[in-house]
C-alpha positions as a printed Julia matrix, in Angstrom:
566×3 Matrix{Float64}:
 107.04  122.59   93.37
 108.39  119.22   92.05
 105.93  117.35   89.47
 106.25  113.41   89.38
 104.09  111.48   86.98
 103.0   107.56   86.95
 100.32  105.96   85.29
  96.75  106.4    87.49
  95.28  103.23   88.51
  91.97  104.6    90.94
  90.99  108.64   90.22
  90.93  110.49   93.41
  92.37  113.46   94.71
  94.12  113.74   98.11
  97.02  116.42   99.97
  98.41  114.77  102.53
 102.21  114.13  103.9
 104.32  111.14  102.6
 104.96  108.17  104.83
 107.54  105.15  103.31
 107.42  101.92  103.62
 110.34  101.02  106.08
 112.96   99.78  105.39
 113.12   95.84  103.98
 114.18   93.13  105.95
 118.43   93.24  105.62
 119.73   89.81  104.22
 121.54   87.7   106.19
 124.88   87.18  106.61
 126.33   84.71  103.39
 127.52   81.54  105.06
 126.05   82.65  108.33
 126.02   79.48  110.85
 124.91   77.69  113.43
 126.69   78.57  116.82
 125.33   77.09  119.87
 122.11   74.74  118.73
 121.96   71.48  117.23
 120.61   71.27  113.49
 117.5    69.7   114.56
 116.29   72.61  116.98
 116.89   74.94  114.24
 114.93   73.17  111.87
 111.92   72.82  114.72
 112.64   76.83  115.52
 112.11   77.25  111.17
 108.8    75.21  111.35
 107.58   77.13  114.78
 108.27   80.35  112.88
 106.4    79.19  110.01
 103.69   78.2   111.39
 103.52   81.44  113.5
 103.31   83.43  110.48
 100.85   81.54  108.69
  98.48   81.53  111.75
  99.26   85.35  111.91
  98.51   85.55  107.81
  95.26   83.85  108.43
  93.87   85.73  111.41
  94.38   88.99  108.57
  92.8    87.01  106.35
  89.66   86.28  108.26
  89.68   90.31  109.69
  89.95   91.32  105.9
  86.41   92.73  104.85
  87.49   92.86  101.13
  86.96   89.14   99.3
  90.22   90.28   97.29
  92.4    91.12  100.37
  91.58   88.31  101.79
  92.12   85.78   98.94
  95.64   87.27   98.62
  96.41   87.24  102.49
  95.22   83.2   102.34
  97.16   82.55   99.32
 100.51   83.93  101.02
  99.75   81.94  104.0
  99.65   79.01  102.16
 103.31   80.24  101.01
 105.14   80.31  104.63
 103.9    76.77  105.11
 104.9    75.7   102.1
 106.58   72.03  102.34
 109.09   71.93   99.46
 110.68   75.61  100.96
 110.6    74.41  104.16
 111.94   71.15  103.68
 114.72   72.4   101.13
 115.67   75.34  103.99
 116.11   72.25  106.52
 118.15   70.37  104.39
 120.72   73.71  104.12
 120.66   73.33  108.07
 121.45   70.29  108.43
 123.68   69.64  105.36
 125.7    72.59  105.59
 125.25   73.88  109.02
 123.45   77.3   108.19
 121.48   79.23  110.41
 118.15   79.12  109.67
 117.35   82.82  108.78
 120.05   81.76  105.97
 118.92   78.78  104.94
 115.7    80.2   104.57
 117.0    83.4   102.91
 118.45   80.86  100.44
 116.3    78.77   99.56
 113.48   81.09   99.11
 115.72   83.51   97.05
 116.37   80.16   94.51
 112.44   79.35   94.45
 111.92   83.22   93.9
 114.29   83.09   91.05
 113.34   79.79   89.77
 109.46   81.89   89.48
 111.11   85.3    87.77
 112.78   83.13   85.35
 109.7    81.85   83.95
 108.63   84.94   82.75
 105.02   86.7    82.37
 102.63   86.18   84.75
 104.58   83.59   87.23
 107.61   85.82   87.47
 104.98   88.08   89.67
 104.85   84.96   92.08
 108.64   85.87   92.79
 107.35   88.84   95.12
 104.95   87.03   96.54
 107.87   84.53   97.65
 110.11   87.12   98.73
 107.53   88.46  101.2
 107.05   85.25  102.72
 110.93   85.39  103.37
 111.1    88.73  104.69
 108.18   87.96  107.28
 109.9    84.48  107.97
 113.2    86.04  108.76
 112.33   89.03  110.53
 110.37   86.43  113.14
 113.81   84.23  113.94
 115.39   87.08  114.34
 113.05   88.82  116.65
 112.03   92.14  114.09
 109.05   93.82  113.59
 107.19   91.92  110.9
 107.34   94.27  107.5
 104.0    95.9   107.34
 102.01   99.55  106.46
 103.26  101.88  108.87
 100.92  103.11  111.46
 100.33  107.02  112.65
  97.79  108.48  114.29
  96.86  110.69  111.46
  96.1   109.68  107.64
  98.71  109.49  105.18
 100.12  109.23  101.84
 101.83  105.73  101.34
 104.83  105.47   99.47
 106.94  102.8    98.48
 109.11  100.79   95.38
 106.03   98.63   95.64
 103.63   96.67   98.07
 103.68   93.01   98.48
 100.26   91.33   98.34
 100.01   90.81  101.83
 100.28   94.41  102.1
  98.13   95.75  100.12
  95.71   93.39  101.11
  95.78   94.99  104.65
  95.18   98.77  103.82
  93.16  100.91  106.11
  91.52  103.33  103.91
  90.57  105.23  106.98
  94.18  105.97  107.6
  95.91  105.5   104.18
  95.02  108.33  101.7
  96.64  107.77   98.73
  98.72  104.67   97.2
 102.01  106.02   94.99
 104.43  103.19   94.26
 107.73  103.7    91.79
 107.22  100.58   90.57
 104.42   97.77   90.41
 102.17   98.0    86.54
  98.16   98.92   86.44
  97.26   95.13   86.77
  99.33   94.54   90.06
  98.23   93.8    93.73
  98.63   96.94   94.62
  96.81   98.74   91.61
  93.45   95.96   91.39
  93.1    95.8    95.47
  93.31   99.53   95.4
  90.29   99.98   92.84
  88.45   97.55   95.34
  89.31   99.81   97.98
  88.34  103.27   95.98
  91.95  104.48   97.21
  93.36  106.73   94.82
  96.62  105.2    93.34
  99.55  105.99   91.1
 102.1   103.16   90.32
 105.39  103.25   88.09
 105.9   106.76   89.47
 109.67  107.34   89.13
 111.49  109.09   91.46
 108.86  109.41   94.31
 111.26  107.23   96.4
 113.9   110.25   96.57
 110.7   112.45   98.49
 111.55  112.81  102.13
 108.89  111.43  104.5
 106.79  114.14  105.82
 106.77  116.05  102.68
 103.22  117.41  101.87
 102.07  116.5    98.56
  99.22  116.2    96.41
  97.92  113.27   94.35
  96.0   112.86   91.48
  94.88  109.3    90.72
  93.21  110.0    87.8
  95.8   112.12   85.99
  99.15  109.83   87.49
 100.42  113.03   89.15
 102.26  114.06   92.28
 103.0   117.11   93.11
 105.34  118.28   96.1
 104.14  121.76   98.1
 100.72  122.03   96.89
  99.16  125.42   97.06
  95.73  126.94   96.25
  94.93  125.27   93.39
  96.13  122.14   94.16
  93.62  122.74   97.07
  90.97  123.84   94.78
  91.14  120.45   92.63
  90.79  118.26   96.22
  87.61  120.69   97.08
  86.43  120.09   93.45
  86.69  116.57   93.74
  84.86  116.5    97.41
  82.18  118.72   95.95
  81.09  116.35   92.97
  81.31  112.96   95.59
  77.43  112.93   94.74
  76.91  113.32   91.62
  79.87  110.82   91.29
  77.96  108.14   93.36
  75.06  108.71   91.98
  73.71  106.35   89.48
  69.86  105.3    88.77
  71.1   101.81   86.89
  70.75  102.71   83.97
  73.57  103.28   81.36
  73.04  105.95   78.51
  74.48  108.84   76.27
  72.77  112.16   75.95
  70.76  111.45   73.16
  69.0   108.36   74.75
  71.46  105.92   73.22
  71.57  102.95   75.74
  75.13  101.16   76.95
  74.15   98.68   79.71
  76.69   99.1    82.64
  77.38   95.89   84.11
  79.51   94.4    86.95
  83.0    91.92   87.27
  82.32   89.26   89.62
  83.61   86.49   91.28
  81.64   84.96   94.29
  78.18   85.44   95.29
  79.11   88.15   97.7
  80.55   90.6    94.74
  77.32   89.58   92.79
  75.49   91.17   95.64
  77.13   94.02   96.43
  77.2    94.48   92.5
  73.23   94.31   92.41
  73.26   96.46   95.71
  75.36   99.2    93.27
  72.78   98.88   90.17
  74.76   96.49   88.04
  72.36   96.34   85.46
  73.76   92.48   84.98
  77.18   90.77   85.06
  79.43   91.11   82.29
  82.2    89.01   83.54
  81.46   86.14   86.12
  85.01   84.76   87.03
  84.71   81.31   87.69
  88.37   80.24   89.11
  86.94   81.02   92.38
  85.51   77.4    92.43
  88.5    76.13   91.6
  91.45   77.49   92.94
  93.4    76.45   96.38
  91.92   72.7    95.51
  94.23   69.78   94.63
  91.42   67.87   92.53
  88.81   69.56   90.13
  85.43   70.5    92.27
  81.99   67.82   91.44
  79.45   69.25   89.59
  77.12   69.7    91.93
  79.62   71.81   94.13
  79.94   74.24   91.05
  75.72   73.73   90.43
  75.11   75.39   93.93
  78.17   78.14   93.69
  76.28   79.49   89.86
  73.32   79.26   91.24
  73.68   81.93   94.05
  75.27   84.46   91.79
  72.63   84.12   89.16
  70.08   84.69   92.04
  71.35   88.09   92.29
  70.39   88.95   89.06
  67.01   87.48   88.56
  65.43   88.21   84.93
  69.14   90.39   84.28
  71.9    89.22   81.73
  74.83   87.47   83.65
  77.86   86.64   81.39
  79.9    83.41   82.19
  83.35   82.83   81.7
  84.36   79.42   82.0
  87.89   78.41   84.1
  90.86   80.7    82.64
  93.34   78.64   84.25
  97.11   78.48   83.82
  99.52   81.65   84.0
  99.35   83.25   86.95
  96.48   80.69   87.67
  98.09   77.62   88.13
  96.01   74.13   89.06
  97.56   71.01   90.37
  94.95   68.97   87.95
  94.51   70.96   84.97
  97.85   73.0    84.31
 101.3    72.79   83.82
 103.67   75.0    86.04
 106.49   73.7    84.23
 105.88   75.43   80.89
 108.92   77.84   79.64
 106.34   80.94   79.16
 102.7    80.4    80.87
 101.34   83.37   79.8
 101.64   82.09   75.99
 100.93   78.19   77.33
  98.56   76.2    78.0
  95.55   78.3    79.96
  91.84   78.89   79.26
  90.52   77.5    76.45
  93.32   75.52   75.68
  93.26   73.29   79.1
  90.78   71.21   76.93
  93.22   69.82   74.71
  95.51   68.77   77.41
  93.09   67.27   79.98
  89.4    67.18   77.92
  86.15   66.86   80.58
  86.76   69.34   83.08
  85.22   71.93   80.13
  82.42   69.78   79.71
  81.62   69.26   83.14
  81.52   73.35   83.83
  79.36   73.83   81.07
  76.83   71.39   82.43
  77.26   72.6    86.18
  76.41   76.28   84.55
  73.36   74.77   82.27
  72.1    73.11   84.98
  72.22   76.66   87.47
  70.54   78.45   84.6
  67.85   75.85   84.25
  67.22   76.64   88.34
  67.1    80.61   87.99
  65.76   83.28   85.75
  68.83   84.62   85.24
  70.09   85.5    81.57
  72.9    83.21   81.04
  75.07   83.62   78.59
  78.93   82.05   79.05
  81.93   82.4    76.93
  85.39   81.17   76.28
  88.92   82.62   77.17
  91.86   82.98   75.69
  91.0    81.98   71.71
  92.72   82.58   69.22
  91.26   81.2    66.14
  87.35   80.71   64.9
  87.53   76.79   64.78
  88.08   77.2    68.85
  84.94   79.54   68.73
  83.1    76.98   66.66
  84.14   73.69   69.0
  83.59   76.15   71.79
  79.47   76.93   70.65
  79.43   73.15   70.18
  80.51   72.35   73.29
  77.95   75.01   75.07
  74.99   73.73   72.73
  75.41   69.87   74.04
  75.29   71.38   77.39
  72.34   72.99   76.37
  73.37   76.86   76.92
  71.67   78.97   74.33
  74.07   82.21   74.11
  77.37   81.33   73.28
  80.74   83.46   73.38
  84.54   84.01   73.0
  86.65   86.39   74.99
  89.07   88.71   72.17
  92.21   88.95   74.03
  94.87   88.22   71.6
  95.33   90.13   68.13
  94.38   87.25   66.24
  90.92   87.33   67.86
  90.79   91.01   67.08
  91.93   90.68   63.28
  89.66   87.76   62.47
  86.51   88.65   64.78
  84.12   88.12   61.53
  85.15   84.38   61.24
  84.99   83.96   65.03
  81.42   85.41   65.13
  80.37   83.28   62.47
  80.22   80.6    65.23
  79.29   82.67   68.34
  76.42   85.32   69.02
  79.11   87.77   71.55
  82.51   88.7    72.13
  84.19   90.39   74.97
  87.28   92.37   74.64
  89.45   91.48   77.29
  91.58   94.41   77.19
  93.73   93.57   80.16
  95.42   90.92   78.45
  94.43   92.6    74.45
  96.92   95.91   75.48
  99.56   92.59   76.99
  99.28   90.38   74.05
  99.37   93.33   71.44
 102.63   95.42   73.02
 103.91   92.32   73.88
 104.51   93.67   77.22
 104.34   91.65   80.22
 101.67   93.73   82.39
 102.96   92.91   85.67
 106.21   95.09   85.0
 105.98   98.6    86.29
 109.41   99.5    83.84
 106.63   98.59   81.11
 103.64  100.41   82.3
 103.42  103.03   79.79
 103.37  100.31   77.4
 100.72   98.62   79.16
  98.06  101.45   78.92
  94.74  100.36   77.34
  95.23  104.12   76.0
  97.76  102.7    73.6
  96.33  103.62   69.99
  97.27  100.2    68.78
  95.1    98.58   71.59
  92.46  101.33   70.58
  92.61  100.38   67.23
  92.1    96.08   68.34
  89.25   97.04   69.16
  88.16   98.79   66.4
  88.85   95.85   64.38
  86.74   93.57   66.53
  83.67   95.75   66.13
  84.05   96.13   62.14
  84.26   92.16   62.34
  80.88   91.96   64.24
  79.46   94.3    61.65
  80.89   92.1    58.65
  79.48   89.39   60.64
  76.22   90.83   60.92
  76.16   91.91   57.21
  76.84   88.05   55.98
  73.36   87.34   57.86
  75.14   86.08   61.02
  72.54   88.25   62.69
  72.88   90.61   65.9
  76.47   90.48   67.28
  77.44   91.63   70.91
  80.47   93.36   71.53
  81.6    94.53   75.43
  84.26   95.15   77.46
  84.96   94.0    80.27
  88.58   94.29   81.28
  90.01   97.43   83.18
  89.63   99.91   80.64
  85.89   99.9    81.06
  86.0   101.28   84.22
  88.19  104.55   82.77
  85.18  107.11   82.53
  86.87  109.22   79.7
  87.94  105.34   78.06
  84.42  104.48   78.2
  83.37  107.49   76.08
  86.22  105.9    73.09
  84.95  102.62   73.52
  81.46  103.7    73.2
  82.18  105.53   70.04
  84.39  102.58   68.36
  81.38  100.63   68.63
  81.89   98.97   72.12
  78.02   97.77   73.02
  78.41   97.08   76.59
  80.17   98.06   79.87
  81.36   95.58   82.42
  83.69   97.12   85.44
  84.16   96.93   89.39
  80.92   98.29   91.1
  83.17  101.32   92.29
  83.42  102.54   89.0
  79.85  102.28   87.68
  78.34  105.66   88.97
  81.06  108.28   87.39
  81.25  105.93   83.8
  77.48  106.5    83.98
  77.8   110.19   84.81
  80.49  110.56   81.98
  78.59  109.01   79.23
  75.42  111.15   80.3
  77.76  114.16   79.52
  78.22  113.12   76.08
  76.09  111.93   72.82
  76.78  109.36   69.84
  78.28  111.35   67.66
  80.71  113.24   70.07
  81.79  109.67   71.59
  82.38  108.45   67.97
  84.7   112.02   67.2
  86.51  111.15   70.26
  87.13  108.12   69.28
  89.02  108.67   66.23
  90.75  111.62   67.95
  92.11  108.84   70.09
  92.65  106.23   67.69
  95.0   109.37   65.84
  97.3   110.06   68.15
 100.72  108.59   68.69
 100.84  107.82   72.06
  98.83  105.88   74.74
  99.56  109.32   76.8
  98.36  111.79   73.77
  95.72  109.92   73.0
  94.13  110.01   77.1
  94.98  114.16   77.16
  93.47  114.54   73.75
  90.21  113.25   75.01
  90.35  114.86   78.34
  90.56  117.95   77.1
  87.37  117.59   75.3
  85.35  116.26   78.32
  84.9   119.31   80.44
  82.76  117.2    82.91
  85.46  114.96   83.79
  86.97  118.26   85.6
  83.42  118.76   87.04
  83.1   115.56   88.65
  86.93  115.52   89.98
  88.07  113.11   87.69
């Protein structure tokens, strides 16, 4: 038996035999040329085949029946029709006489590069480009179009790592398991396959060298794979199909052993999720994205557009808390109005809060198109900030939300110097969420799109552990100066990390916000477990010297997490 280990990205437990990923699209020849056709029918052949594959892109995208897959499949649709690639691989045609799988190979390869250079979160755009490519090319040269394999028979998929477009099209029905060498927790592949429930291991090293057809078993929770699995290998799948209730079974209410309550609410981002989030027993919404409004337009969208798009998610949650965070634009978020893609490092730019300074009003317009949605439901609105860094953009921020006339105002903590000075910040707001998807980026300065850095980018990480910490002893300084009661959640991916949960519950966390997947075996977890075990966990974790130390330290005290198969 051959043990590999990754970091776990959706818990399940599956045997099954290993199927690649074939094999790339080959590059083309360098200098490759036109032989017999004219530069203008290969430019009209480029076009055809890009407009071929964006009509095929979009036909997955409207046969998608995950929101997420089909946002992604859209957005790379939108790529192979893109103008300035098109237009700059025509230009290599006619200019120098290329053949258009080359041109095209070349001029995507410079736009993909032009991305990675950039850094942070647009360098991830540079796979998204080379996808496009790879589907463009394979069509003028008459391939298969790169895709998930198909057998008759389920599967373990295996590859370096998936483009969007990819993952976006997974059959759970036929795809077990997810195991990628490469790709970090907050990739594609890892965030479609939490959508999906498919259990997932990325950044596992050395899976690529596994034949195809070799029989493994993974474990998404733990990051392992293990070739020739025998009986108890076997035993942990049964385990884990045995405890699918009690997993999925959650009365919507969050709470420890000893009665302590820890509202579990959901992450949202269209009035469908807020839905099936209800539907699950989301006892509220702790993070309402709002980019969906925005994104894929070329000018910002009226108020009244926004008014009616609020105002069917908060009917979902009549009479329930729904938390609002306004636009976090820029990064890997990009809008032709608001940002600029020009910046040297957009994940340190220009993006959330900080699109005020550059172009002030679109801020102030949100704010009144969520005021005014409140004002026509009974939902609990409460909306907060991203990306701050310092209390005077808390204070402007609560100013800003009180001339709109919303009553509960908030800041997201995702940088250290949110953590560190929480107590000034909360002078000025009544809640903060803790981010921790960008918190563990910001504090290990490590870009959380690279698979080479996942270990690094592990909300496990006891200096990430210890943010948090720091936030919650600022709400409590806060609170003692008379600022009165102080919210602090979570709602980034470490929320949805049952044994997590427990640590964040016992550093003080107050709420719970996750995917609706993940709200039944949190819940079952924290039943398991009281205040003042949560709290010794926590500084168990908080000890230890590693994010990997500090996630086995605390499993082995949770004996239900091997009950429930997690």
């Amino acid at each position: 038996m051959r043990t590999l280990t990754g970091v776990g990205v959706c818990a399940g437990r599956v045997i099954g035999e290993l199927v690649s990923m074939p094999a790339p699209v080959a590059e083309p020849a360098a200098g490759l040329a036109l032989r017999d056709e004219a530069p203008e029918d290969a430019v009209a052949r480029l076009q055809e085949a890009a407009a071929e594959v964006k009509a095929e892109l979009k036909r997955r995208a409207e046969a998608a029946t995950e929101k997420d897959a089909a946002d992604v499949l859209k957005s790379t649709a939108l790529m192979a029709g893109d103008r300035a690639l098109l237009k700059n691989a025509g230009k290599l045609i006619t200019d120098r006489g290329l053949a258009p799988e080359r041109a095209l190979w070349e001029a995507a390869s410079a736009y993909a590069e032009q991305m990675r250079a950039l850094g942070g979160y647009m360098a991830e755009r540079a796979a998204d480009i080379e996808d496009v490519r790879a589907r463009l090319v394979a069509r003028l040269q008459g391939l298969p179009m790169p895709g998930i394999p198909e057998r008759e028979t389920p599967f373990v998929l295996t590859a370096e790592d998936l483009a969007p477009a990819d993952t976006a099209t997974l059959d759970p029905a036929k795809v077990l398991a997810l195991v990628t060498s490469a790709g970090g927790p907050q990739s594609h592949t890892a965030i479609l396959a939490r959508n999906l429930g498919l259990p997932a291991i990325v950044a596992a090293r050395g899976v690529e060298e596994l034949a195809d057809g070799t029989e493994v078993f993974v474990d998404g929770a733990t990051g392992e794979v293990r070739t020739g699995p025998g009986a108890e290998e076997r035993e942990l799948v049964a385990a884990w199909e045995r405890a699918a209730a009690a997993r999925s079974d959650f009365d919507g209410r969050g709470v420890l052993a000893d009665g302590t309550e820890v509202p579990l609410y959901a992450n949202v981002g269209t009035a469908e999720d807020a839905r099936t989030a209800a539907a699950a027993g989301a006892q509220g919404v702790g993070l309402l994205r709002t980019e969906f409004c925005f994104l894929g337009r070329g000018e910002e969208p009226s108020v009244e557009e926004q008014v009616e798009q609020y105002t069917a998610i908060f009917a979902a949650f009549e009479e329930k808390k729904v938390v609002v965070r306004t636009l976090d634009a820029g990064a890997d978020k990009p809008l032709p109005f608001l940002t600029d893609t020009a910046e040297p490092n957009p994940a340190l730019g220009v993006r959330g809060y900080r699109t005020d300074r550059s172009v002030p009003g679109v801020l102030a317009r949100q704010l009144e198109a969520i005021a005014r949605a409140d004002e026509a439901t009974a939902a609990e609105v409460w909306v907060m900030a991203p990306m701050i860094s310092a209390a005077e953009e808390a204070r402007d921020f609560a100013a800003m939300a009180a001339t709109a006339g919303l009553r509960v105002p908030g800041v997201m903590v995702e940088t250290p110097s949110a953590a560190v000075t929480a107590d000034q910040i909360l002078r000025h707001v009544e809640f903060v969420s803790l981010g921790t998807n960008d918190l563990t980026q910001y504090t290990m300065a490590a870009d959380r799109m690279l698979g080479s850095l996942a270990e690094l980018n592990n909300p496990w990480q006891p200096a990430v552990l210890r943010m948090v910490r720091l936030t919650v002893e600022g709400a409590r300084r806060a609170e003692a100066e008379g600022a009165g009661r102080r919210n602090v959640g979570v709602c980034g991916e470490a929320a949805a990390d049952p044994a997590l949960a427990v640590v964040l519950v016992g550093l003080g966390v107050h709420t719970l916000s996750m995917s609706p997947r993940a709200l039944s075996p949190v819940a079952a977890v924290l039943r398991s477990v009281d205040l003042t075990t949560a709290r010794s966990l926590a500084e168990l974790a908080v000890e230890q010297a590693t994010a990997a130390e500090a996630a086995a330290a605390v499993r082995a005290e949770l004996p239900v997490l091997a009950e429930l198969g997690l």
